[in-house]
C-alpha positions as CSV (number, residue, x, y, z in Angstrom):
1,X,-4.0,11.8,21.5
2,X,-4.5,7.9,20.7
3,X,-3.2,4.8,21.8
4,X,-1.3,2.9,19.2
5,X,0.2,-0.6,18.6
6,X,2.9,-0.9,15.8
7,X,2.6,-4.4,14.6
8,X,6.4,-4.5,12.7
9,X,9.3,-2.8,13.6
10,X,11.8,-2.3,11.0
11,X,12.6,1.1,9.5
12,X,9.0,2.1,8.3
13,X,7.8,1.0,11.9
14,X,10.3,2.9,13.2
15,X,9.3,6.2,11.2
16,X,5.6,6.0,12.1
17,X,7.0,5.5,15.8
18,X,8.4,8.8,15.6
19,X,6.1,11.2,13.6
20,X,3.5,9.7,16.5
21,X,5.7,10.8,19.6
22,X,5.9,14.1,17.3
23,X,1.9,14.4,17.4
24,X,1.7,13.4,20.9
25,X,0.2,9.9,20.6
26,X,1.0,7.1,23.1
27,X,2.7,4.1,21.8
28,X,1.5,1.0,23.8
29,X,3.3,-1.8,21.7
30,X,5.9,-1.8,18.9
31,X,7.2,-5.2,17.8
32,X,8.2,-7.6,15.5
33,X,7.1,-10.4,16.8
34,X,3.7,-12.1,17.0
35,X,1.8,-10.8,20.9
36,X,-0.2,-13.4,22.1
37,X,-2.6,-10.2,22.8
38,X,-2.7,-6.5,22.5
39,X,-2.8,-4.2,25.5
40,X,-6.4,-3.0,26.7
41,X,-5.8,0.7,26.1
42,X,-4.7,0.3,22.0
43,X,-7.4,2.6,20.1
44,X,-5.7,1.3,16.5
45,X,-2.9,-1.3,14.9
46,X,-0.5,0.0,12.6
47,X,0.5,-3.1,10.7
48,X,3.8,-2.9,8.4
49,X,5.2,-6.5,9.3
50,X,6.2,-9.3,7.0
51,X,4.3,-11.0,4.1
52,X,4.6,-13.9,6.3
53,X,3.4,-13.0,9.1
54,X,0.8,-9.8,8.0
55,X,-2.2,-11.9,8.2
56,X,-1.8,-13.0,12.0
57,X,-1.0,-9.8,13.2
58,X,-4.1,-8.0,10.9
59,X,-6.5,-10.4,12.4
60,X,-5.1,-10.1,16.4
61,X,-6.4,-6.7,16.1
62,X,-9.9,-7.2,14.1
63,X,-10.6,-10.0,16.2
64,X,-10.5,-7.7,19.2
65,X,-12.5,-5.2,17.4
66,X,-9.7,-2.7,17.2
67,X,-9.7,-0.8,13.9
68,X,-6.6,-1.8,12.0
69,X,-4.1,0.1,9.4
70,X,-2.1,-2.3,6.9
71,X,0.4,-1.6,4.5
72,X,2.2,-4.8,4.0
73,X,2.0,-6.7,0.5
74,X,3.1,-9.6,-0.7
75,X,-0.1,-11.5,1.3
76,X,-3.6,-10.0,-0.7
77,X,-4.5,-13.4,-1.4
78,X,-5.9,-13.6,2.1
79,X,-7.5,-9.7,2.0
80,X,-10.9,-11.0,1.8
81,X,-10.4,-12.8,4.7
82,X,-9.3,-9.9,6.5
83,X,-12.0,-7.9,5.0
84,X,-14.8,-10.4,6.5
85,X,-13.3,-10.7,10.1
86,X,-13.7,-7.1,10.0
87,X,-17.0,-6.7,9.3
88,X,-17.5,-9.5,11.4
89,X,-16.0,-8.0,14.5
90,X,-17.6,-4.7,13.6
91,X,-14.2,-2.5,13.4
92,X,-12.6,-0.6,10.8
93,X,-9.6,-1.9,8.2
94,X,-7.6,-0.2,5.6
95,X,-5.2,-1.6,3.3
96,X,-2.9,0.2,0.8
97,X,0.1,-1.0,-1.1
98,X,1.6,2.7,-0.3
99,X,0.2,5.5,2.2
100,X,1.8,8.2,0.2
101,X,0.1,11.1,-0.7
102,X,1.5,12.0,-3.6
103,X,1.8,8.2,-4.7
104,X,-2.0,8.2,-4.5
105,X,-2.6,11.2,-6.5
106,X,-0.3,9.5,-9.2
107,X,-2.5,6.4,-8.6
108,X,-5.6,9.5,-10.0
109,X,-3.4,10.6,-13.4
110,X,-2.4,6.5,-14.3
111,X,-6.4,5.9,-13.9
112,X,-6.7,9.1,-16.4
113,X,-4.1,7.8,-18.2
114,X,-5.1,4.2,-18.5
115,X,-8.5,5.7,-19.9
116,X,-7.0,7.8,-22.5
117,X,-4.9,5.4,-23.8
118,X,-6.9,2.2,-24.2
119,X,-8.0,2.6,-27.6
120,X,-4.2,3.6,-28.5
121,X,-3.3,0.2,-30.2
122,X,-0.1,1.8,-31.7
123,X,1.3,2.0,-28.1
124,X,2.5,-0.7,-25.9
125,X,2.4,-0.1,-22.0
126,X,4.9,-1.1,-19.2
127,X,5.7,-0.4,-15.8
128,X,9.4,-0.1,-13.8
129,X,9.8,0.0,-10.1
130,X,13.0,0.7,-8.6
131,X,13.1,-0.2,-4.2
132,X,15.6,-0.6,-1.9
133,X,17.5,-3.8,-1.4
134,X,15.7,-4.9,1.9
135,X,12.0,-4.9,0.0
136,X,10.6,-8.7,-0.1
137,X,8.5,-8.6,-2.8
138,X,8.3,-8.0,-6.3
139,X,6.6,-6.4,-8.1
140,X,5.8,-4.1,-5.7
141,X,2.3,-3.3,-4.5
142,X,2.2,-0.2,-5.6
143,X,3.3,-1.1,-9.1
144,X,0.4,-4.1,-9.2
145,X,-1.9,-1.3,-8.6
146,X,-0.8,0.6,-11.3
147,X,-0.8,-2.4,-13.4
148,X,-4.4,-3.5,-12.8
149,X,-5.6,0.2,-14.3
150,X,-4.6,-0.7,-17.7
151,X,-4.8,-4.3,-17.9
152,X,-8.5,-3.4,-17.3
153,X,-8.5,-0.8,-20.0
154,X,-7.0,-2.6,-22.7
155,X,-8.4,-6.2,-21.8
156,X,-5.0,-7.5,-20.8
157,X,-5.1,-11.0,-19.0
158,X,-2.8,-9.8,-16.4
159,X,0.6,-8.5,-15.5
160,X,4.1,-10.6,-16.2
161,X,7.9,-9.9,-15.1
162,X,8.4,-11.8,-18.5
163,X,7.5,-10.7,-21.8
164,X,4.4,-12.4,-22.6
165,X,2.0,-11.9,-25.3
166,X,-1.5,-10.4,-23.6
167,X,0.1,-9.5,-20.3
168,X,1.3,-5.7,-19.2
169,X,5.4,-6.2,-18.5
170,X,6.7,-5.4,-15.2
171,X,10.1,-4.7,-14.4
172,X,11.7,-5.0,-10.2
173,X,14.6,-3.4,-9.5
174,X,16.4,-3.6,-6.2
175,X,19.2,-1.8,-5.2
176,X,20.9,0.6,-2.9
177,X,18.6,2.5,-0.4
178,X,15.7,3.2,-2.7
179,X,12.6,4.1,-1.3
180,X,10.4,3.7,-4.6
181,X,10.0,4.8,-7.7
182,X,7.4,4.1,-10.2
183,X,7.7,5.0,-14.0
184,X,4.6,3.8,-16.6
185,X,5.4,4.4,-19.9
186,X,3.4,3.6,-23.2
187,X,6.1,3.5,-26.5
188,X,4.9,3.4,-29.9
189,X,7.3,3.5,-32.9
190,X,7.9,7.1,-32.9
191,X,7.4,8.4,-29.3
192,X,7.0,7.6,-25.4
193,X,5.1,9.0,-23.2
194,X,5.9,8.8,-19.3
195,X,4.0,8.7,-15.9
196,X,6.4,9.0,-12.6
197,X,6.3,9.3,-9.1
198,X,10.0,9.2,-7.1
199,X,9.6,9.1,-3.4
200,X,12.3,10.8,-2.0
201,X,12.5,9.6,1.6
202,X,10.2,7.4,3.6
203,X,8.6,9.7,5.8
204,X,5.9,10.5,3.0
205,X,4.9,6.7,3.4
206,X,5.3,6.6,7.6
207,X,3.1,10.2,7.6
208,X,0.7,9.0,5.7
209,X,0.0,5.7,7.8
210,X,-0.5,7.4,10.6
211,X,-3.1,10.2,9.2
212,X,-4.7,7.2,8.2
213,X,-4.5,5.3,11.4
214,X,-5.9,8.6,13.4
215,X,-8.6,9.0,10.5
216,X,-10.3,5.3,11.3
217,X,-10.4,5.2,15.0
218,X,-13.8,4.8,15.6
219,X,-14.9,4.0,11.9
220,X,-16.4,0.8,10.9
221,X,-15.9,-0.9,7.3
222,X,-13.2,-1.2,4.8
223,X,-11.8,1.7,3.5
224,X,-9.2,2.9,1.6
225,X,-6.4,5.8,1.6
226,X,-8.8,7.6,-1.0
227,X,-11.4,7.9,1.7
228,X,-8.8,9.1,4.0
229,X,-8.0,11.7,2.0
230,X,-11.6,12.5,0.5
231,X,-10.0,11.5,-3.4
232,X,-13.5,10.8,-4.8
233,X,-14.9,13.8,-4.0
C-alpha cells in the first residue's frame, strides 16, 4: 500500500482515484489546483492536470524528491526540464502521452510498420485521431508519437494538420464522449493498408497510470511505460 497525490482531478483523475481505493492505496491529495506543498507521507504524484499548469505541478513533486507519474500533453516543450530537475533531485519521472497497455503494444506494430514501409514510395501515410470533446489538445499525444515513427523512417520534416508537401498529415477529431482512437493508414493507388487501436473506455488509460505509479516508487531516472511493462525485452 502507497501513499499517493493526484495532481488533476477531472475524470481521468477521478478513475485512477478509484482503481487506487480498489488496490488499497491511501490517497493523501487529489486536486486541481496548484498546493503550495505536498503532504509528508506522499510516496508518488500522479500528474493528469492541464497543459497549462503540468509543468508546476511535475516539478512540486521532483523538487521534493518524490518520484512523479505524468500523462498530460500539450506541454513537452519543457520535458527536458522536467527530465533534469529529476535527475537533479535524484527521484524517478515517467512521462507517456497514453498509459494504455494495449495503446503501447500498438505503439510496437506502427514501429514495425513504419520499418516495413519506408522504402514503399508508392504509399502515402497519414494518421486520424478521434477524442472526446473535453480533450485540449490536438493532435493528440499519442497520435504525435505515432507520427514521429515514420516521419523518421521516410525522412519526413515533420507532421502537419494541413496538407503539406514533406510533412506526415494528421487529422483531430473531437466529438461526443470518445475516449481515443487512432487509425494509421498508408494508401497507394490501388490499396490501403490500416493500423488501429479503439480504446473503449478510460479505465485502460487510469489502470495503467497507476501500475506505473506503483512500479517507480523507489526508482531513480527517466523511464518510460515500456520499462514499466518490460516492452524491450
Amino acid at each position: 500500500m502507497s501513499s499517493i497525490a493526484i495532481l488533476g482531478y477531472g475524470k481521468m483523475g477521478k478513475r485512477i482515484e478509484a482503481f487506487a481505493r480498489e488496490r488499497n492505496h491511501s490517497i493523501a491529495l487529489c486536486t486541481n489546483d496548484t498546493p503550495k506543498h505536498i503532504p509528508e507521507e506522499v510516496e508518488v504524484v500522479i500528474n493528469f492536470s492541464t497543459p497549462d499548469s503540468a509543468f508546476d505541478l511535475v516539478s512540486l513533486g521532483l523538487t521534493r524528491g518524490i518520484p512523479v507519474i505524468s500523462g498530460t500533453t500539450g506541454w513537452l516543450d519543457r520535458l527536458p526540464e522536467v527530465e533534469a530537475l529529476a535527475i537533479t533531485h535524484n527521484t524517478g519521472f515517467l512521462f507517456s502521452s497514453n498509459f494504455s497497455l494495449g495503446v503501447h503494444l500498438f505503439f510496437a506494430l506502427n514501429q514495425k510498420l513504419a520499418s516495413l514501409m519506408a522504402n514503399q514510395g508508392d504509399y502515402e501515410v497519414n494518421i486520424q485521431e478521434t477524442h472526446h470533446i473535453q480533450k485540449l489538445d490536438a493532435p493528440s499525444g499519442t497520435a504525435i508519437t505515432l507520427a514521429n515513427a515514420h516521419t523518421a523512417a521516410r525522412n519526413l520534416q515533420g507532421y502537419s494538420e494541413d496538407p503539406k508537401t514533406g510533412y506526415l498529415p494528421i487529422r483531430s477529431i473531437r466529438e461526443g464522449e470518445v475516449p481515443g482512437t487512432h487509425v494509421v493508414q498508408y494508401t497507394s493507388a490501388i490499396d490501403q493498408i490500416s493500423l488501429k487501436h479503439e480504446a473503449f473506455t478510460r479505465d485502460g488509460f487510469a489502470l495503467g497510470a497507476l501500475i506505473a505509479a506503483e512500479w517507480i516508487i523507489g526508482k531513480k531516472g527517466i523511464f518510460n511505460l515500456s520499462d514499466v511493462l518490460n516492452l524491450h525485452a
